[in-house]
C-alpha positions as CSV (number, residue, x, y, z in Angstrom):
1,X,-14.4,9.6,-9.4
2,X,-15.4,12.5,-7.2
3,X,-14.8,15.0,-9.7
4,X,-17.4,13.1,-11.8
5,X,-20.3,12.5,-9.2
6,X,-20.0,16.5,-8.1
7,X,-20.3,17.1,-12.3
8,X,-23.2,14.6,-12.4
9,X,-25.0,16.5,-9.2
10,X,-24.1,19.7,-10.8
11,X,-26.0,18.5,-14.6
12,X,-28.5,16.9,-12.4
13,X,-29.5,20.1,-10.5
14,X,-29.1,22.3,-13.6
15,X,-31.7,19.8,-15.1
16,X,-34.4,20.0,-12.2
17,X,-34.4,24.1,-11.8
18,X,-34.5,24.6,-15.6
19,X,-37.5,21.9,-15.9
20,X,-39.5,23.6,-13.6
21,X,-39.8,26.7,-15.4
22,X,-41.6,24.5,-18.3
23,X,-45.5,25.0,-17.9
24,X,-47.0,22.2,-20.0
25,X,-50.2,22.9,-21.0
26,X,-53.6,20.7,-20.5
27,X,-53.0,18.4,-22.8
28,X,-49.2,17.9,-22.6
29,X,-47.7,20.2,-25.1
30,X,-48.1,23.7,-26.1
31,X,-45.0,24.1,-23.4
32,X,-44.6,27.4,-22.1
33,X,-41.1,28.9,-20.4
34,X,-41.8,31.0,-17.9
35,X,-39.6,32.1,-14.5
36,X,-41.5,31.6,-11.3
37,X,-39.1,32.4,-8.4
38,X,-41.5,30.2,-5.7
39,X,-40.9,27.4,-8.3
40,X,-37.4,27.9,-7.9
41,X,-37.8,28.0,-4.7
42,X,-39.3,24.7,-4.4
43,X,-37.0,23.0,-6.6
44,X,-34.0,24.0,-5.0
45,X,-35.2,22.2,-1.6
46,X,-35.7,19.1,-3.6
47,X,-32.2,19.4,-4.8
48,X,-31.1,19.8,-1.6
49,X,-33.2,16.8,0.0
50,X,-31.6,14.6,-3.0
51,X,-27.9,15.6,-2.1
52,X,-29.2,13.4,1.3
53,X,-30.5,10.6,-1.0
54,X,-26.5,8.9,-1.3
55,X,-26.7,8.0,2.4
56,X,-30.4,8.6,3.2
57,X,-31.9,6.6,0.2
58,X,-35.0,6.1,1.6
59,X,-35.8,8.8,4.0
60,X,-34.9,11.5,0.7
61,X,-37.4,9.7,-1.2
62,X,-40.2,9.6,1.3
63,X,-39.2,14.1,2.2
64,X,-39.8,14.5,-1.7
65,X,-43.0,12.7,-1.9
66,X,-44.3,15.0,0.6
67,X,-42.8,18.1,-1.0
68,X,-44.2,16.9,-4.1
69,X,-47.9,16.3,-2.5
70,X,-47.2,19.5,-0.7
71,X,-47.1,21.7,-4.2
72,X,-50.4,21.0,-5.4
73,X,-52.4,22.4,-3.0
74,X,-49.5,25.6,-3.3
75,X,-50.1,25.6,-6.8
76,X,-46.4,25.0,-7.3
77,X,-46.5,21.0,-8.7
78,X,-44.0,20.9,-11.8
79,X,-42.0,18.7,-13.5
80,X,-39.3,19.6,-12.2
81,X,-39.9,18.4,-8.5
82,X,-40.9,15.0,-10.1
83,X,-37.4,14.8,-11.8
84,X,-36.3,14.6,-8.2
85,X,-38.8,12.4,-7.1
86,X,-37.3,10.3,-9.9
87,X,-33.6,10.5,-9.1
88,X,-34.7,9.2,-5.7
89,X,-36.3,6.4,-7.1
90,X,-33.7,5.4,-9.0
91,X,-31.2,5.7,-6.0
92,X,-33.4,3.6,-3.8
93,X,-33.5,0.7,-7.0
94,X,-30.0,0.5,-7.3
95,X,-30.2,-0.4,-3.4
96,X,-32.8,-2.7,-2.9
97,X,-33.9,-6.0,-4.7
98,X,-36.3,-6.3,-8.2
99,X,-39.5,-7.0,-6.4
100,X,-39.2,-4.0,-3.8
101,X,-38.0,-1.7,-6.6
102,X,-41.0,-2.9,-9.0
103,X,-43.6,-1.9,-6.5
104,X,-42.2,0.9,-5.1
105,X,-41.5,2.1,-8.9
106,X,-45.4,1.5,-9.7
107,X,-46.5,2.9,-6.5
108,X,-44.6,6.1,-7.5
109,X,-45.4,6.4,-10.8
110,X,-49.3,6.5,-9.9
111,X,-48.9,9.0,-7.2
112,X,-47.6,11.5,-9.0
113,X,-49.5,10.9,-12.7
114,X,-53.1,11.2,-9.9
115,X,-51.4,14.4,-8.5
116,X,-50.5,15.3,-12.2
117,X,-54.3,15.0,-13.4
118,X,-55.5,16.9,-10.1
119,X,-53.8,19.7,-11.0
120,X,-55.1,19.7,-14.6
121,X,-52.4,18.5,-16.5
122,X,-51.4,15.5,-18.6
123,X,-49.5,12.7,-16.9
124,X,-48.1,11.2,-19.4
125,X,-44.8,13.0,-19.1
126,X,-44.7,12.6,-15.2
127,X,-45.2,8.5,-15.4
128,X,-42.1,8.2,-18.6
129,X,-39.9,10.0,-15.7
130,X,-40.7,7.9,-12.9
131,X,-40.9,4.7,-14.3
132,X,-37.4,5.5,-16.4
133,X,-35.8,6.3,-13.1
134,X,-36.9,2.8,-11.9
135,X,-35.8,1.0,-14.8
136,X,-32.3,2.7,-15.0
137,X,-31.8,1.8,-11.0
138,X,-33.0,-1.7,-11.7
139,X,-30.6,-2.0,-14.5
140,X,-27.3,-0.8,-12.8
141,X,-28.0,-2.8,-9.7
142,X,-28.2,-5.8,-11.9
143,X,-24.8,-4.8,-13.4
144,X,-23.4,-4.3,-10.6
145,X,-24.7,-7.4,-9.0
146,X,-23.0,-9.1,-11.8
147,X,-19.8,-7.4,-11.4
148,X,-19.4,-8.6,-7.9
149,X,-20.0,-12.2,-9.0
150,X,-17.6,-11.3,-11.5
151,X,-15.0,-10.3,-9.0
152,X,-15.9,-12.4,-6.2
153,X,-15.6,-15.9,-9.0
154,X,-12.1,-14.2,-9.8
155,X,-11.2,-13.6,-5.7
156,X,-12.0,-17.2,-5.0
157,X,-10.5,-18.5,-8.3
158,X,-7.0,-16.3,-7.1
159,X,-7.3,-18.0,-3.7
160,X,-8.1,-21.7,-5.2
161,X,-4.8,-21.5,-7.1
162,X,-2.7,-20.2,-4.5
163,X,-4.2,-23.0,-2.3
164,X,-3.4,-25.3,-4.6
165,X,0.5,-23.8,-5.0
166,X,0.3,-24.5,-1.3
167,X,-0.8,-28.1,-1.6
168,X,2.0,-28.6,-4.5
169,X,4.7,-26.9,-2.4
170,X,3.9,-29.8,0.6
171,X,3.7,-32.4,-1.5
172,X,6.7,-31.8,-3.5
173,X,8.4,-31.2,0.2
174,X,6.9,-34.9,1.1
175,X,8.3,-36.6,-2.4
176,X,11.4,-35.0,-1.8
177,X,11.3,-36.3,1.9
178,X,10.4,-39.7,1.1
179,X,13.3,-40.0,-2.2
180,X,15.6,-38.3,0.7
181,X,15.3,-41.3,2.8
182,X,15.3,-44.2,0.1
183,X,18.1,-42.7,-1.1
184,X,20.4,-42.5,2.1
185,X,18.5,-44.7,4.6
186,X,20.1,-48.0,3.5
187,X,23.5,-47.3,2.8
188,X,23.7,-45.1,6.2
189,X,22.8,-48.1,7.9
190,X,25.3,-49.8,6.1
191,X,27.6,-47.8,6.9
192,X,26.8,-47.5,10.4
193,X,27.2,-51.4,11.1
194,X,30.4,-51.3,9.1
195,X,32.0,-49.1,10.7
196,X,30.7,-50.7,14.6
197,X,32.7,-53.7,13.3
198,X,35.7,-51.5,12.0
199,X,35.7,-50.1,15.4
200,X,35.6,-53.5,17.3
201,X,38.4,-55.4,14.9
202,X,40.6,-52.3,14.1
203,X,43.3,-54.4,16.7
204,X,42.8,-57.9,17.1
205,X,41.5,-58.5,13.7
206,X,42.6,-56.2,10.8
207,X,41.5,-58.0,7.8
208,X,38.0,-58.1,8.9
209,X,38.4,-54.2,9.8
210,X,39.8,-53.6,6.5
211,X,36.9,-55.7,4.7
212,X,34.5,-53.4,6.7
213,X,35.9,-49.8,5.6
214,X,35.8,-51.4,2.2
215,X,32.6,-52.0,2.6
216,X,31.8,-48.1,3.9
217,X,33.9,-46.5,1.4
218,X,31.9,-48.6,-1.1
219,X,28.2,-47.8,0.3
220,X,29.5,-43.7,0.4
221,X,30.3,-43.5,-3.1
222,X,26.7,-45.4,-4.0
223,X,25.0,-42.8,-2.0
224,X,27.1,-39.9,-2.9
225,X,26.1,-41.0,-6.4
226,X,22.5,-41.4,-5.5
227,X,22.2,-37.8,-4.0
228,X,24.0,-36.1,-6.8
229,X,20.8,-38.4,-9.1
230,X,18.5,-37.0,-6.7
231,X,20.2,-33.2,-7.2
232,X,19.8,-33.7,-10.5
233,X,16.2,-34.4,-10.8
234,X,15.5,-31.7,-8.6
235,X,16.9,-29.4,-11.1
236,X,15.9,-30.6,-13.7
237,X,13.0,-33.7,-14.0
238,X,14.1,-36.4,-16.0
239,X,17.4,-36.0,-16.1
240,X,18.1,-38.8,-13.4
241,X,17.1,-42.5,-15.1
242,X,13.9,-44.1,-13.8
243,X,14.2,-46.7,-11.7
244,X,11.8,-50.1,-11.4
245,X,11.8,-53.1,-10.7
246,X,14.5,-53.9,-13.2
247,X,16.6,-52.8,-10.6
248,X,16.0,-55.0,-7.8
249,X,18.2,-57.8,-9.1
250,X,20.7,-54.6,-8.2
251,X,19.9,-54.1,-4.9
252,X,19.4,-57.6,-4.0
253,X,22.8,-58.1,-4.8
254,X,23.9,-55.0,-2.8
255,X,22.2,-56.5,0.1
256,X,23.9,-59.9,-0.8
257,X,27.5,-57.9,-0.4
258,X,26.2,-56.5,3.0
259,X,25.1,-59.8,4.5
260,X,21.4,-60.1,4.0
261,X,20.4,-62.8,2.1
262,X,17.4,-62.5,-0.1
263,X,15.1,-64.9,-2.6
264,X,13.1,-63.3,-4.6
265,X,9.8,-65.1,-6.9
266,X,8.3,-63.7,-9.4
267,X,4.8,-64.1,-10.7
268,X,3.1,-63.0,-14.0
269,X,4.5,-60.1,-16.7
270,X,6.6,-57.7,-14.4
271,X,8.1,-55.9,-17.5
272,X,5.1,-53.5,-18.6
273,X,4.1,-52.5,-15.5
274,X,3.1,-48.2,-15.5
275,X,5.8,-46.5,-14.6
276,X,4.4,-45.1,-11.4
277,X,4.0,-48.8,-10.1
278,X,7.4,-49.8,-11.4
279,X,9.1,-47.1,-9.0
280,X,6.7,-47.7,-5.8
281,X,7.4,-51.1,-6.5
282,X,10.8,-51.1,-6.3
283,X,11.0,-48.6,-3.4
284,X,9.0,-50.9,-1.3
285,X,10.9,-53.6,-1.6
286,X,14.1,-51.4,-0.9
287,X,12.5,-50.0,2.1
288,X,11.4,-53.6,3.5
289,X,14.8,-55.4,2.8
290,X,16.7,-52.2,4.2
291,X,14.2,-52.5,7.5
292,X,14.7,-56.0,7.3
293,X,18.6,-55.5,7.1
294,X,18.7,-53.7,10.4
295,X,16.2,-55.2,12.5
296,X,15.5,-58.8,11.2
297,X,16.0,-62.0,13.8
298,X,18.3,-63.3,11.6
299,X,19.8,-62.3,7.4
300,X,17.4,-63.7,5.2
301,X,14.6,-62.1,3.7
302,X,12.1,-63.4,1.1
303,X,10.1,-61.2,-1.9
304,X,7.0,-62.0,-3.6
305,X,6.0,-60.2,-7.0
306,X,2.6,-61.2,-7.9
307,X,1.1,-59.9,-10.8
308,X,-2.7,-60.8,-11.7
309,X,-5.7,-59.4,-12.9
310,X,-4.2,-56.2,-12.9
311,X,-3.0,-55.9,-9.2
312,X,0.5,-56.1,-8.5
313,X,1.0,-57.6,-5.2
314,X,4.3,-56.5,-3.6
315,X,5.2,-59.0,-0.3
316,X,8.2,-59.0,1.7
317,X,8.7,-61.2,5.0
318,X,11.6,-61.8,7.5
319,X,11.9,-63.4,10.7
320,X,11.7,-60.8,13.7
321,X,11.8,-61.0,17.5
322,X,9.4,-59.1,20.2
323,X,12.5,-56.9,20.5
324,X,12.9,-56.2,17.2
325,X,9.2,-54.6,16.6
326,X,9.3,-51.8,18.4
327,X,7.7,-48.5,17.6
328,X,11.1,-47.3,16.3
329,X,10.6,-43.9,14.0
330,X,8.8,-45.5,11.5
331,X,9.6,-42.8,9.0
332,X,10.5,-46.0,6.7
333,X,7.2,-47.2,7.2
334,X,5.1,-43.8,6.3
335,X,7.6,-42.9,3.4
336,X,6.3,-46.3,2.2
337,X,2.2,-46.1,2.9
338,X,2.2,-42.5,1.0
339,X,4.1,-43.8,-2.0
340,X,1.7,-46.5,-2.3
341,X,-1.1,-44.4,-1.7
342,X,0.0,-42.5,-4.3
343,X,-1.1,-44.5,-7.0
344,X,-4.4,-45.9,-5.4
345,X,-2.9,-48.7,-3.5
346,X,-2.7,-50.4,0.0
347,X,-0.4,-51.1,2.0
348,X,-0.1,-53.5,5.4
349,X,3.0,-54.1,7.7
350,X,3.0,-55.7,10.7
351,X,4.3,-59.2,12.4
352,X,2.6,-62.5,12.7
353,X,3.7,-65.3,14.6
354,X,7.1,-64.3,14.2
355,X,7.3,-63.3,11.0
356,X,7.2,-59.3,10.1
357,X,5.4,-59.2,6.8
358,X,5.3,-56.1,4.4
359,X,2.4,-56.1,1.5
360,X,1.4,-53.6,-0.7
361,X,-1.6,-54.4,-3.3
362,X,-0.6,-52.1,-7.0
363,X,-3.5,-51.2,-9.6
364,X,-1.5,-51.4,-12.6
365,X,-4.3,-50.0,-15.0
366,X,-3.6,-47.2,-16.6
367,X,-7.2,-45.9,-15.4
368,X,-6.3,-46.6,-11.9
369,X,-2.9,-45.6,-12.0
370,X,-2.1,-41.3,-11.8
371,X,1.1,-40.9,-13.8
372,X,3.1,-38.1,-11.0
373,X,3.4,-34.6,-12.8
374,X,6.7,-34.0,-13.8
């Protein structure tokens, strides 16, 4: 790049000092070459005012206007001088917007044509190089001015995507967060009350400590199984089997083996439900009855699947006690609102007169429903 601008600057001053030396005649043409060492003279100062003209613009443009007003009274006015008075024009274009380069173009041009016909010559010549100078500058700063949209569309198109890799990242983090904790959460607690009564009847009453590691070497395979699923979906989508709410006769029974007793009703078509509504669906419930499992007043727990004018309505209630509502981690509770959120629903949890009460309200059209990416 700087090896070309010196070889423009170099062609550039070669052009001025040799175009001085033409004499056109009165009428424009009967050009005569002849050397006039004053002329040189002259021209070599306006090459050396335009070297200032990269980081002077408009200062170098206003020097060789007065040089170039300067030479007629000297007798010294050529074309030459006016091919720098050009150049500058053209750098100041390329710097400034259309309107200012327009006027400042015209203003030029008619300066030096009126000093042209003082002097006795034609203008013709002198107004073609000064307007062409203009024209050139207003045409590369509109290139360029469309280059840097160019690049700066492609800069914030770069940073869009890698914002939305971010965004992807966290919420695959979240889904894998939230399939974490339906996975493990029930069958940890499972195992946690199991083993409190192991501990307790290990001595005085064996059976019922046998029945109970039963029970936890039962609810560690299931989970061991549902984590090696969840591994397996991780690596590779798909290859784990959907769940819904085909399942839930499944995990009521589960539940049923564990010591919660649950009644489920069913209202409307439940078996062509999207399958983004079948999964929240069933992990809702799984979440409620698990929450319901360890905390509840007492082991029953009833579910409600309503399913009408294309809202399914989700509802699980249990008995609970002042001490068993308190603000706990509610990690259950959040996995729950963004799975539900993430297919356009709402979702409400909270007790009433003694009764803790989980509902979540499904779309189930297809246009309200976003299918998650795979």
């Amino acid at each position: 790049m700087r090896w070309r601008r010196v070889g423009g600057d170099v062609f550039l001053a070669s052009v001025i000092v040799l175009s001085g030396n033409l004499e056109p005649g009165a009428r424009g043409h009967d050009v005569e070459p002849r050397f006039r060492p004053d002329v040189l003279v002259v021209n070599l100062v306006a090459i050396a005012v335009l070297l200032l003209s990269r980081r002077y613009p408009r200062a170098a443009l206003g020097a060789l206007l007065g040089l170039t007003v300067l030479t007629v009274p000297l007798g010294l006015y050529n074309i030459g001088t006016v091919t720098a008075v050009a150049v500058a024009v053209y750098v100041v274009s390329t710097r400034t917007d259309r309107r200012t380069a327009t006027l400042l173009t015209i203003g030029v041009a008619v300066l030096v044509t009126g000093l042209a016909l003082v002097v006795g010559v034609a203008g013709p010549q002198f107004l073609l190089v000064v307007c062409l100078g203009g024209a050139l500058g207003d045409a590369i700063r509109t290139q360029q001015a469309a280059m840097a949209a160019v690049t700066e569309r492609a800069e914030r198109a770069e940073r869009t995507r890698e914002a939305v890799a971010r965004q992807r990242v966290a919420e695959e983090r979240l889904a894998i967060a939230r399939d974490l904790h339906d996975v493990v959460a029930h069958q940890i607690a499972v195992i946690n009350l199991h083993a409190g009564v192991a501990a307790g009847a290990v001595r005085t009453r064996p059976d019922d400590a046998e029945r109970a590691l039963a029970t936890i070497r039962q609810a560690s395979r299931t989970v061991l199984s549902e984590i090696g699923d969840l591994l397996a979906t991780l690596r590779e989508p798909g290859a784990a089997a959907a769940v819904g709410l085909a399942h839930l006769d499944d995990v009521v029974r589960g539940l049923a083996a564990d010591g919660l007793q649950v009644t489920v009703r069913r209202d409307g078509d439940l078996d062509a439900l999207p399958s983004a509504v079948d999964v929240v669906a069933l992990r809702v419930v799984q979440e409620a009855l698990t929450n319901a499992h360890k905390h509840g007043a007492d082991r029953h727990a009833h579910v409600r699947l309503q399913h009408h004018d294309q809202t399914l309505t989700v509802t699980v209630t249990n008995a609970c006690t002042p001490q068993t509502t308190g603000p706990g981690t509610r990690h259950g509770l959040l996995g729950m609102a963004e799975r539900v959120e993430s297919v356009r629903g709402t979702l409400t949890a909270g007790p009433t007169s003694g009764t803790w009460t989980v509902r979540a309200t499904l779309p189930t059209s297809t246009s309200d429903v976003e299918e998650p990416a795979t």
